[in-house]
Backbone as CSV, one residue per row, in Angstrom:
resi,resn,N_x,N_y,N_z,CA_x,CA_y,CA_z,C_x,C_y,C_z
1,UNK,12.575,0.724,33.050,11.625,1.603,32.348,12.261,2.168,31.080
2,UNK,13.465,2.606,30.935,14.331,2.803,30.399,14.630,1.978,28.671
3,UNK,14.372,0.797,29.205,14.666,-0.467,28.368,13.332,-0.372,27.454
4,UNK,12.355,-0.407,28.239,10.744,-0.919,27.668,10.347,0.664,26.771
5,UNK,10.915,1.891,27.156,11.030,2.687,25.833,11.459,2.655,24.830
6,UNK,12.824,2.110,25.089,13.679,1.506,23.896,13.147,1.140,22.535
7,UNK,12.074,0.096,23.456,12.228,-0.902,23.234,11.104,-0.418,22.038
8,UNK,9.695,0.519,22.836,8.608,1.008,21.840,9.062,1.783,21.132
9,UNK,9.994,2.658,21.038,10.488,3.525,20.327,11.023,2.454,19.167
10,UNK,11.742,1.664,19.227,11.817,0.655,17.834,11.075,0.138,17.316
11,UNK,9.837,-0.112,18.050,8.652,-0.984,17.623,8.121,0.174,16.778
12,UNK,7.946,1.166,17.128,7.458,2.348,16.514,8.004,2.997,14.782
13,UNK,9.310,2.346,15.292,10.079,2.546,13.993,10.112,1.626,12.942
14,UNK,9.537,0.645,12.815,9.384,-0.329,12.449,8.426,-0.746,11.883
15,UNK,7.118,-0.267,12.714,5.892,0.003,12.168,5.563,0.967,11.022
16,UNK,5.956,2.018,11.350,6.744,3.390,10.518,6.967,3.029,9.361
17,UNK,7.892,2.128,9.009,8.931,1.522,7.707,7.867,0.463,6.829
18,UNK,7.419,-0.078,7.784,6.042,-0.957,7.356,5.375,-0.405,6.669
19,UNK,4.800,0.672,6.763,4.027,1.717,6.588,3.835,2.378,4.993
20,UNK,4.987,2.946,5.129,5.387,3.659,4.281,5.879,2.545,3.031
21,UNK,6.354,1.271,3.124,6.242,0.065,1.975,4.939,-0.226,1.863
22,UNK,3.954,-0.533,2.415,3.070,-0.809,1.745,2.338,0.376,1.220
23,UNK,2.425,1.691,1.323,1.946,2.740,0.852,2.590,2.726,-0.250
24,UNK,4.370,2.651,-0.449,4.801,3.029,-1.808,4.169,1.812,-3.008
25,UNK,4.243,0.589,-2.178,3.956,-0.538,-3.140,2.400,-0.298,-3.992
26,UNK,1.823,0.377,-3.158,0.125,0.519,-3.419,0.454,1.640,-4.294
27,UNK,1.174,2.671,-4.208,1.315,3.767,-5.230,1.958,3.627,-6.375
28,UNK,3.073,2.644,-6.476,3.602,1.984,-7.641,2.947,1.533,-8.334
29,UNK,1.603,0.594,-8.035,0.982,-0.458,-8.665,-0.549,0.580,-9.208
30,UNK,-0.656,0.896,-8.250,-2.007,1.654,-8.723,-2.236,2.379,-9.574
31,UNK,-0.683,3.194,-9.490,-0.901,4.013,-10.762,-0.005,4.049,-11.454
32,UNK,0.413,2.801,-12.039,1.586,1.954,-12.628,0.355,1.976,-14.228
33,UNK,0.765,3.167,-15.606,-0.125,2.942,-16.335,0.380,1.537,-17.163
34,UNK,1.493,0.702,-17.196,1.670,0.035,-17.794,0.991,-1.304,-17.670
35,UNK,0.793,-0.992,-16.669,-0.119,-2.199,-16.186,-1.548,-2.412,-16.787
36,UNK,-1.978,-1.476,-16.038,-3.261,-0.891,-16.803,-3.511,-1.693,-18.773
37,UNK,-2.592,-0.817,-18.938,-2.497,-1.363,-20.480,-2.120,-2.394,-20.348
38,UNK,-1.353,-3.228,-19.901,-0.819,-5.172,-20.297,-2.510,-5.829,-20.048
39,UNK,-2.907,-5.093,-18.540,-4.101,-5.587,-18.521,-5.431,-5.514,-19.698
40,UNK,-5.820,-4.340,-19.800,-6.675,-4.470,-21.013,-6.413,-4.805,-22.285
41,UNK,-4.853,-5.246,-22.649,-4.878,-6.164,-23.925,-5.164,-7.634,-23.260
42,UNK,-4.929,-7.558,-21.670,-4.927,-9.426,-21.896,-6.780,-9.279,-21.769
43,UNK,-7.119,-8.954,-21.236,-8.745,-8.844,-21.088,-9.245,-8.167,-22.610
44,UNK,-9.059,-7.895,-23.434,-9.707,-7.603,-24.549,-10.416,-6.260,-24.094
45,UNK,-10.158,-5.219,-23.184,-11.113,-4.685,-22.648,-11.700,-3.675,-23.542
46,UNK,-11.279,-2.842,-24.768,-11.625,-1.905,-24.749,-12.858,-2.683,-25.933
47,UNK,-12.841,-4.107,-27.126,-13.955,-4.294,-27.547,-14.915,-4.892,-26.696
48,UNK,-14.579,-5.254,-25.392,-15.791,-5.833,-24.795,-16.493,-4.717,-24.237
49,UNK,-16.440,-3.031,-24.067,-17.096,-2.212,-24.013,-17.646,-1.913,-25.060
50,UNK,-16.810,-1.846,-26.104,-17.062,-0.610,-27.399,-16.787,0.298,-27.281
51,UNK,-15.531,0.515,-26.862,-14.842,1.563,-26.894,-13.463,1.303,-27.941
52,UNK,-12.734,2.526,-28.144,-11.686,2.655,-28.901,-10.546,2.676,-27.531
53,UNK,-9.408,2.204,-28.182,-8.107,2.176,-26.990,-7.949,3.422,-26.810
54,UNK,-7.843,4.711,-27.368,-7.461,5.532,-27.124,-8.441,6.529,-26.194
55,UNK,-9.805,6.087,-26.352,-10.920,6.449,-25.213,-10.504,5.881,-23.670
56,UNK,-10.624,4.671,-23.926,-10.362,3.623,-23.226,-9.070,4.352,-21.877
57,UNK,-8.436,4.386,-22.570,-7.027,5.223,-21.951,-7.539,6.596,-21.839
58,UNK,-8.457,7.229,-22.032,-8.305,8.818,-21.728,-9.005,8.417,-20.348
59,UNK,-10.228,7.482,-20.593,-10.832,7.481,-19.231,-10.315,6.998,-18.186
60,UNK,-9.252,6.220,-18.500,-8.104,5.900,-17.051,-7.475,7.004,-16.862
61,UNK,-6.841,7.942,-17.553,-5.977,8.555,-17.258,-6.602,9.582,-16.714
62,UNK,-8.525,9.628,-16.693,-9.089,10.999,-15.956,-8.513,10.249,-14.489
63,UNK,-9.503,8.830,-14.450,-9.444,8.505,-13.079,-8.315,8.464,-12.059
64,UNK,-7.348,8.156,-12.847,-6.028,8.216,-11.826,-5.691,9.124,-11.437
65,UNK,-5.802,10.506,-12.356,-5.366,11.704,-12.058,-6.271,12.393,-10.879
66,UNK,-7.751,12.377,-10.739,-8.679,12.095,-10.122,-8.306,11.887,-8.695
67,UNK,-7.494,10.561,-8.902,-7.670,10.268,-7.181,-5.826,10.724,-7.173
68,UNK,-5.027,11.313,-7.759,-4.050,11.818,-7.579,-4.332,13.544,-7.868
69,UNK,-5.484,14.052,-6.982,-5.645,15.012,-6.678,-5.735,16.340,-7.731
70,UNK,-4.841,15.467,-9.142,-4.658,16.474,-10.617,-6.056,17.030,-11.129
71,UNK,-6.918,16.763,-10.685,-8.718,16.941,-11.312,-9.641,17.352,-10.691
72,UNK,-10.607,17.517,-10.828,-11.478,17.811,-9.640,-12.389,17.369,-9.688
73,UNK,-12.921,16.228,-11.234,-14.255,15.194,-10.873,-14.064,13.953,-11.873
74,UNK,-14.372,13.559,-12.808,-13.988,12.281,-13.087,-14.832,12.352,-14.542
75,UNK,-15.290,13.238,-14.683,-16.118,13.633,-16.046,-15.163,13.640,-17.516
76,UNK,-15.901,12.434,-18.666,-15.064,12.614,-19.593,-15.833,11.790,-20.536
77,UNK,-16.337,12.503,-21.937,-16.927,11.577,-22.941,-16.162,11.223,-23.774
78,UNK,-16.731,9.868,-24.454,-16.258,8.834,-25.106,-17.673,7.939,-26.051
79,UNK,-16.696,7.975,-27.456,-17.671,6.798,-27.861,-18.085,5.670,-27.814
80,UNK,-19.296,5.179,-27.009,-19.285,3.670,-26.497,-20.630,3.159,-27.351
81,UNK,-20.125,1.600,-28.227,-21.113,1.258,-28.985,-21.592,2.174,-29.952
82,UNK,-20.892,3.419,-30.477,-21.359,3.963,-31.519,-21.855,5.429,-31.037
83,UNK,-22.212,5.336,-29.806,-22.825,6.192,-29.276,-22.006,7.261,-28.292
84,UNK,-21.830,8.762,-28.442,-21.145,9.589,-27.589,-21.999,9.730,-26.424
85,UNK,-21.261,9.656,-25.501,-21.703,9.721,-24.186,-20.641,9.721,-22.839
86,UNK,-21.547,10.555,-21.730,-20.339,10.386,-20.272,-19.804,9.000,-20.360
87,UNK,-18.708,8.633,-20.091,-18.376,7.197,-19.621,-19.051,6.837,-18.175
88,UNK,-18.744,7.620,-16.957,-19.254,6.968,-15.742,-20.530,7.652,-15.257
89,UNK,-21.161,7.161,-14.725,-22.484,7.349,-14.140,-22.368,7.653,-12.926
90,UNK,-23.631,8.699,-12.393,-23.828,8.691,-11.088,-22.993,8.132,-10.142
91,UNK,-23.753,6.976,-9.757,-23.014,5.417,-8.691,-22.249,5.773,-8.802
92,UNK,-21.156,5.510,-10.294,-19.767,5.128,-9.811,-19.099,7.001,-9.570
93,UNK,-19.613,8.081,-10.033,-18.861,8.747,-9.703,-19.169,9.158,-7.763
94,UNK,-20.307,8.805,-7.716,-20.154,8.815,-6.215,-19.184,7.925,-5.541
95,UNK,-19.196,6.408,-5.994,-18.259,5.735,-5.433,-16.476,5.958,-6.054
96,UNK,-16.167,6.866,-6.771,-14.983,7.533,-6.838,-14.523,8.395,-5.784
97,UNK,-15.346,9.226,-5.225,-15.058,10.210,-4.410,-15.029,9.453,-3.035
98,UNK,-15.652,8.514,-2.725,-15.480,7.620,-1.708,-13.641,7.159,-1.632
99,UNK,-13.970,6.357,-2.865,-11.883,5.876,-3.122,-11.122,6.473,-2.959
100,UNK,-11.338,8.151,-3.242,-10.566,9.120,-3.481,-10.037,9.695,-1.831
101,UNK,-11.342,9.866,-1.118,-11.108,10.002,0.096,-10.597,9.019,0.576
102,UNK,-10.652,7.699,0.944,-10.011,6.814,1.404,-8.648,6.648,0.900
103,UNK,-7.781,6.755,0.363,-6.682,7.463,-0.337,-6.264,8.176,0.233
104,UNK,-6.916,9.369,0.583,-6.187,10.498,0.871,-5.788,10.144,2.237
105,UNK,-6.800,9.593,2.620,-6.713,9.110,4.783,-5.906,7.818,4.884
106,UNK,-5.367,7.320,3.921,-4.379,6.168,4.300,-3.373,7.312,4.114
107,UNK,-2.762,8.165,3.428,-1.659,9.065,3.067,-1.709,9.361,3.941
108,UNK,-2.731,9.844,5.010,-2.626,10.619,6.180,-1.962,9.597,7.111
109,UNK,-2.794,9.147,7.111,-2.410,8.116,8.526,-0.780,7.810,8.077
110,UNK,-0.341,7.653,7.434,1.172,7.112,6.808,1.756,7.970,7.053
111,UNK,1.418,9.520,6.540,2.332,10.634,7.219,2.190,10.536,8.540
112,UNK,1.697,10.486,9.842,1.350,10.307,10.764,2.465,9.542,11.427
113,UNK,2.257,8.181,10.720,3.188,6.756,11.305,4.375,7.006,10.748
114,UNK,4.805,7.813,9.994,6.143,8.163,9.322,6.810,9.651,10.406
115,UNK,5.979,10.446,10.797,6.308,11.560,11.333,6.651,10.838,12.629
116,UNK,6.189,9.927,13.627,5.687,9.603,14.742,7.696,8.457,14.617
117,UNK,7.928,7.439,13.913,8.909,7.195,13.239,9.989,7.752,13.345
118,UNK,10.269,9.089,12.922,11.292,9.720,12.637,11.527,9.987,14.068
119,UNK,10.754,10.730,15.051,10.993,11.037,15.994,11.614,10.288,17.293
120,UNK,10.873,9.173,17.236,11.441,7.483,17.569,13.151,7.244,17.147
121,UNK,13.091,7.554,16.092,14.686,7.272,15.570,15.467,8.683,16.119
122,UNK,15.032,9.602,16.011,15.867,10.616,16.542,16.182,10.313,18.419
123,UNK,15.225,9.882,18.623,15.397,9.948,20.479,16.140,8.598,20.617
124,UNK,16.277,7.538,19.827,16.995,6.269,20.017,18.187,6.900,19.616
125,UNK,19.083,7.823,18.659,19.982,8.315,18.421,20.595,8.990,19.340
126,UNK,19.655,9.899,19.734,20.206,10.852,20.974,20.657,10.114,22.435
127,UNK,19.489,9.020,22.679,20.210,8.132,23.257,21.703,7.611,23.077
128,UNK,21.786,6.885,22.178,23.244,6.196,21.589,23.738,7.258,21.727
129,UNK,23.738,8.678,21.400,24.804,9.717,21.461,25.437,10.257,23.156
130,UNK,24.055,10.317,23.319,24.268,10.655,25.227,25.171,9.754,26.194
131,UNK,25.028,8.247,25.559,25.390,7.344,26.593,26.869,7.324,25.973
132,UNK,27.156,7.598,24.782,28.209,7.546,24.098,28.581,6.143,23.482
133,UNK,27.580,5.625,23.423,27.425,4.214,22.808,27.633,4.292,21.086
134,UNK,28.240,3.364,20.964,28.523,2.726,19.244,27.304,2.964,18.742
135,UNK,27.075,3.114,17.384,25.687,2.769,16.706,24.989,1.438,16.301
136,UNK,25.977,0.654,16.555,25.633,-0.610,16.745,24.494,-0.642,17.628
137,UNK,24.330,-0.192,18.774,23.335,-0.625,19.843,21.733,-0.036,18.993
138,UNK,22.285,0.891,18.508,20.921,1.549,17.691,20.114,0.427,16.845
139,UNK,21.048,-0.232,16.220,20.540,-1.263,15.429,20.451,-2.488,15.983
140,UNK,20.963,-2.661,17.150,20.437,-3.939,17.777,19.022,-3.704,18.266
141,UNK,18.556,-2.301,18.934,17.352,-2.157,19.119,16.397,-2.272,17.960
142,UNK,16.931,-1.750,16.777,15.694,-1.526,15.494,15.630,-3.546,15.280
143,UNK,16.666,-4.183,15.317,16.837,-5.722,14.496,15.972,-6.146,15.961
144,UNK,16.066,-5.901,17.042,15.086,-6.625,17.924,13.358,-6.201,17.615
145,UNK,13.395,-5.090,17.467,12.209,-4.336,16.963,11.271,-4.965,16.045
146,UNK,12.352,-5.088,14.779,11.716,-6.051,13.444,11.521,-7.156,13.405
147,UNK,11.961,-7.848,14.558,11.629,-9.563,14.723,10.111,-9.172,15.607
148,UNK,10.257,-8.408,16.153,8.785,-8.550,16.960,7.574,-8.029,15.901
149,UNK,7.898,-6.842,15.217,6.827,-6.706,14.439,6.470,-7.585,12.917
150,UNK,7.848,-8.161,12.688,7.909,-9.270,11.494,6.787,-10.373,11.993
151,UNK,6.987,-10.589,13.224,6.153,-12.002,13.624,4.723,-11.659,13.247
152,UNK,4.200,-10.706,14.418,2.982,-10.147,13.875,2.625,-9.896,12.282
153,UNK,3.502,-9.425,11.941,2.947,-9.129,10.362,2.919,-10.479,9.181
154,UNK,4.166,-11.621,9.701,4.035,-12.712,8.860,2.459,-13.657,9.396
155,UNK,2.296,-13.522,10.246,0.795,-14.238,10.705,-0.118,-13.439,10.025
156,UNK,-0.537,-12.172,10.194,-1.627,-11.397,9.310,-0.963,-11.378,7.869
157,UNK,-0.295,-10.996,7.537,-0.300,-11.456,5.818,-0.274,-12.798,5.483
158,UNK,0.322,-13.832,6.070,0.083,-14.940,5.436,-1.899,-15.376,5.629
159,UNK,-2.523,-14.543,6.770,-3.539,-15.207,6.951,-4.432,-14.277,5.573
160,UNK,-4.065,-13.160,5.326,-4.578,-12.184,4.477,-4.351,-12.649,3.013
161,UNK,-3.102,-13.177,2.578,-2.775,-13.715,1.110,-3.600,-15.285,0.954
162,UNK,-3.739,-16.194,2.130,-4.670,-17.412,2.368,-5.635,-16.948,1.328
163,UNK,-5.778,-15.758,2.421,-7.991,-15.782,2.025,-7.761,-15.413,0.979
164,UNK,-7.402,-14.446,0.018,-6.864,-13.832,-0.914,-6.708,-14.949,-2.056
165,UNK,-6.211,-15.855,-2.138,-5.723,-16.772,-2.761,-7.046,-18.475,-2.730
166,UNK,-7.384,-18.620,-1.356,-8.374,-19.285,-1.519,-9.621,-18.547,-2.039
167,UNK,-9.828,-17.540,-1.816,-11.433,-16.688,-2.335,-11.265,-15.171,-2.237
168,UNK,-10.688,-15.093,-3.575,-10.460,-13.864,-3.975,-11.380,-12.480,-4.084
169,UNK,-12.966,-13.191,-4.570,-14.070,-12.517,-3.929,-14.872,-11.968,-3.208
170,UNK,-14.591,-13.288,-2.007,-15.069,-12.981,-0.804,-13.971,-12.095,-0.215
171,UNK,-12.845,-12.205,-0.294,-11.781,-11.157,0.640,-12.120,-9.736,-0.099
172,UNK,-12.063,-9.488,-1.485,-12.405,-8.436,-2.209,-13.691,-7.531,-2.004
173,UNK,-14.736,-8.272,-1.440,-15.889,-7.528,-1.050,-15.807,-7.640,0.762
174,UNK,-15.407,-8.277,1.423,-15.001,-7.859,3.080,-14.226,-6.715,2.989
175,UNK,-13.440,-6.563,2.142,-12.198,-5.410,2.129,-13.147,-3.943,1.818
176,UNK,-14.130,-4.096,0.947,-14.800,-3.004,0.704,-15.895,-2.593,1.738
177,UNK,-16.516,-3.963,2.368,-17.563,-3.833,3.252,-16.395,-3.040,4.592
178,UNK,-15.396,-3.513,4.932,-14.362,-2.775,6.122,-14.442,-1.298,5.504
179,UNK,-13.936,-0.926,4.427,-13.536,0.019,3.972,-14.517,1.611,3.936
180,UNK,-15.718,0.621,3.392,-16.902,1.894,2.746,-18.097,1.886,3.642
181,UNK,-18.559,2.862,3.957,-19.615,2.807,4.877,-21.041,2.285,3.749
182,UNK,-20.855,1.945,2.554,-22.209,2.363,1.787,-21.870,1.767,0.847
183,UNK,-23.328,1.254,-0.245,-23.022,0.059,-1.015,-22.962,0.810,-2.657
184,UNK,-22.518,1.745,-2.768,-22.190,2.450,-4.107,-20.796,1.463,-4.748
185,UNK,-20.105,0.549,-3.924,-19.150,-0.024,-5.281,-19.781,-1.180,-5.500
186,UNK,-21.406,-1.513,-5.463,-21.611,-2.230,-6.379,-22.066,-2.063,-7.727
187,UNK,-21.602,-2.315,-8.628,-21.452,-2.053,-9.880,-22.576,-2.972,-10.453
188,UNK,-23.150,-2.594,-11.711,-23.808,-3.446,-12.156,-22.989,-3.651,-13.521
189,UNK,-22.820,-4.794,-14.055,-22.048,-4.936,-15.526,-22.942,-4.717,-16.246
190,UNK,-24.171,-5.031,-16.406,-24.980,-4.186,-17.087,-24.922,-3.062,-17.476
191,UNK,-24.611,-1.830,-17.223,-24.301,-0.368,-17.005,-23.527,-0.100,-16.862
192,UNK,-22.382,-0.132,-15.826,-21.049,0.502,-15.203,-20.073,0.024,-16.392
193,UNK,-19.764,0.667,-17.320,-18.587,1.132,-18.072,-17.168,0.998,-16.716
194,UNK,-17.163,1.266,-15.503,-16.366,1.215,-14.579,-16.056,-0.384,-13.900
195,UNK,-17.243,-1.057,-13.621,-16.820,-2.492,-13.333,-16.551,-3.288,-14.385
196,UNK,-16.973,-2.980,-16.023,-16.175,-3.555,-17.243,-14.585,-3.377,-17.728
197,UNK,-14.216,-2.209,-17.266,-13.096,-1.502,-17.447,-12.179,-2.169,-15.843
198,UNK,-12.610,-2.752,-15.052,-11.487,-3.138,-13.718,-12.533,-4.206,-13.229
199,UNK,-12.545,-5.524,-13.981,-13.307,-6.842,-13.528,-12.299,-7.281,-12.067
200,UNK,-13.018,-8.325,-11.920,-12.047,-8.964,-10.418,-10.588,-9.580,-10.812
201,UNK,-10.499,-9.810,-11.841,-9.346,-10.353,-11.740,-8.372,-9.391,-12.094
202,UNK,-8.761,-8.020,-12.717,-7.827,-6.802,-13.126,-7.270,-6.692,-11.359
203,UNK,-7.995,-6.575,-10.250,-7.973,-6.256,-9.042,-7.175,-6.958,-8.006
204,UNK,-7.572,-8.612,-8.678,-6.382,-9.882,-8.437,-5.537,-9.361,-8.504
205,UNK,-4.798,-9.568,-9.962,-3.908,-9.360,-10.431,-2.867,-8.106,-9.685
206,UNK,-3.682,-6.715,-9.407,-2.549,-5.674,-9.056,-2.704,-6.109,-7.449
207,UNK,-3.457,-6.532,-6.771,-3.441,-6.821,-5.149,-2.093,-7.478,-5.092
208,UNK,-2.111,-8.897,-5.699,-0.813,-9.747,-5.738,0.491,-9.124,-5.862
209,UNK,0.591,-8.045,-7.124,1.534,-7.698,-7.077,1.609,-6.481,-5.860
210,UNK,1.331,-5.870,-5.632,1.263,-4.863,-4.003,1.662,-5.933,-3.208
211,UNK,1.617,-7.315,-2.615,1.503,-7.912,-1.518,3.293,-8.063,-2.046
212,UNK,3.237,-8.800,-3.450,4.730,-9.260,-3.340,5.976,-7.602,-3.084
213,UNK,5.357,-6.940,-3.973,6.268,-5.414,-3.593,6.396,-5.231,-1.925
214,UNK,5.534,-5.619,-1.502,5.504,-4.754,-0.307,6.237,-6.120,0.894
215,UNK,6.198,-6.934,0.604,6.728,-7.969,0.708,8.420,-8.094,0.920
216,UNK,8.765,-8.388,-0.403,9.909,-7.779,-0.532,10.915,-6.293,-0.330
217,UNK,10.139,-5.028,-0.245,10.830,-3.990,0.022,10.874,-3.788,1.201
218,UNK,10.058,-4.302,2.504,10.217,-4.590,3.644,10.703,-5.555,4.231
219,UNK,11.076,-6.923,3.313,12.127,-7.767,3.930,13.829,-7.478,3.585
220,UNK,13.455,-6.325,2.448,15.064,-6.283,2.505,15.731,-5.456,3.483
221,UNK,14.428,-3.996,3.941,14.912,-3.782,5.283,15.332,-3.959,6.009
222,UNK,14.693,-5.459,6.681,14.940,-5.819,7.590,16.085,-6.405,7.592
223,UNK,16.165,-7.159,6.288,17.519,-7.867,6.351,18.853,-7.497,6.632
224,UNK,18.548,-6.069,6.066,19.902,-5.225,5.515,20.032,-4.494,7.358
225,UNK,19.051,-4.430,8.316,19.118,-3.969,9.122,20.057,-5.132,10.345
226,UNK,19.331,-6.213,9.799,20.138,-7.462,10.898,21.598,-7.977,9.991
227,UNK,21.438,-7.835,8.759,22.973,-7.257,8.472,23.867,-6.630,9.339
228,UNK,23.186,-5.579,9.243,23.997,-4.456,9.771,24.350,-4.925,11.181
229,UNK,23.487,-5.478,11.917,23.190,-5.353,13.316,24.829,-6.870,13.702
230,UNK,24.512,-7.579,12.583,25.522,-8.674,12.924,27.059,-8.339,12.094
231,UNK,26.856,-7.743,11.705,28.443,-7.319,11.227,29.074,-6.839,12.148
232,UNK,28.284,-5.790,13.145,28.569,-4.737,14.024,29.274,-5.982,15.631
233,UNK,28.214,-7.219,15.395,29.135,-8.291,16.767,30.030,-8.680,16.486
234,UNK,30.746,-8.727,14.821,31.872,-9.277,14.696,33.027,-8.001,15.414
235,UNK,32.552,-7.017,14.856,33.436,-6.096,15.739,33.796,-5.892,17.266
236,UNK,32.891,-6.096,18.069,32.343,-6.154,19.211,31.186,-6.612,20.024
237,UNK,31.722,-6.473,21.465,30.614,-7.392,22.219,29.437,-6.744,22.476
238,UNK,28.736,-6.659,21.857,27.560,-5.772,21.985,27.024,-6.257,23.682
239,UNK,27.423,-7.278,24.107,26.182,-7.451,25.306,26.673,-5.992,26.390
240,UNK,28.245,-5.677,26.273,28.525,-4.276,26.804,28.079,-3.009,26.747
241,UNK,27.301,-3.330,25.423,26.762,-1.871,25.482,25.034,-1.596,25.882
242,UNK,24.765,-1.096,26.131,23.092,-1.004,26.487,22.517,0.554,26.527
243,UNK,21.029,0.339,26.595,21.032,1.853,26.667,20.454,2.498,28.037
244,UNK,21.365,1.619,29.150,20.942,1.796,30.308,21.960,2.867,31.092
């Protein structure tokens, strides 16, 4: 019984670490303004509105701030086609406050799986400390941990980057239909100054990079963890130690 805590208590920790990479990767990218800008010079974006770059950019910089809690609605005029006027409409500012909340409840849930985490690692410690075991054993539990949740996670992301990569559309609107109870992010290009300003491929483009960030800052974890975990057998026989 002993063992099979261990054992969730690493799984837990692991999940945890998961967690919190794909949260930072999504926060890097999202509100990464450089991007933003590489993107609307490669898209031409601000004459295919009629807007000026420097509009163009005030109205990103409401929205980001917006869903980074700095604002309190998304309101901001600009000259479009000649004409002064709100940039976003109704729809989309309803479907902002939607994003905005969903945002806030992945942060949650992440603090959650991060708090839940720490505690996991503290009681696997206290273990290793109680039994008077090396710290090695600590990390043989976390490196057994990460092969079990690596497996799981290389099957759902590779099946997630598939669809992603074969039909970027269809995964892009399942993701919203999962996400939103209600059909406010459909945009009309006709109107929405908001679906001209972040077309599908602006959305491509930063998804990909989130998958590879998050990708990589969680495989070096792991690596650096079964590093650790195999340096520690050159020293010793780990099968001696346990946390029994």
């Amino acid at each position: 019984m002993k063992n099979k805590i261990n054992e969730i208590m690493g799984i837990l920790i692991a999940i945890a670490i998961m967690a919190c990479c794909l949260l930072g990767s999504i926060s890097f990218h999202a509100f990464n303004r450089n991007y933003f800008e590489s993107e609307y010079q490669r898209l031409n974006t601000a004459a295919s509105i009629g807007m000026s770059d420097e509009d163009l950019f005030e109205a990103t910089d409401v929205l980001l701030d917006y869903l980074q809690d700095e604002r309190d609605d998304i309101q901001v005029n600009a000259k479009i086609v000649g004409v002064e006027r709100e940039v976003f409409n109704e729809r989309e500012t309803a479907h902002m406050v939607d994003v905005k909340n969903l945002w806030i409840n992945v942060q949650r849930v992440v603090a959650v799986l991060a708090a839940i985490g720490v505690i996991a690692a503290i009681y696997l410690a206290s273990e290793v400390i109680r039994k008077k075991c090396e710290f090695s054993a600590l990390f043989k539990q976390l490196n057994n941990a990460f092969k079990q949740v690596s497996i799981a996670f290389v099957i759902i992301a590779a099946f997630l980057i598939g669809y992603a990569l074969i039909d970027f559309t269809s995964f892009w609107t399942a993701f919203h239909e999962l996400f939103f109870t209600n059909d406010l992010w459909l945009l009309n290009p006709a109107t929405s100054i908001m679906i001209n300003m972040f077309p599908e491929s602006f959305f491509a483009g930063m998804v990909f990079r989130i998958a590879i960030t998050f990708v990589l800052s969680y495989g070096c974890i792991v690596a650096l963890t079964h590093f650790i975990y195999k340096k520690s057998m050159k020293k010793q026989r780990l099968s001696s130690i346990s946390f029994e």
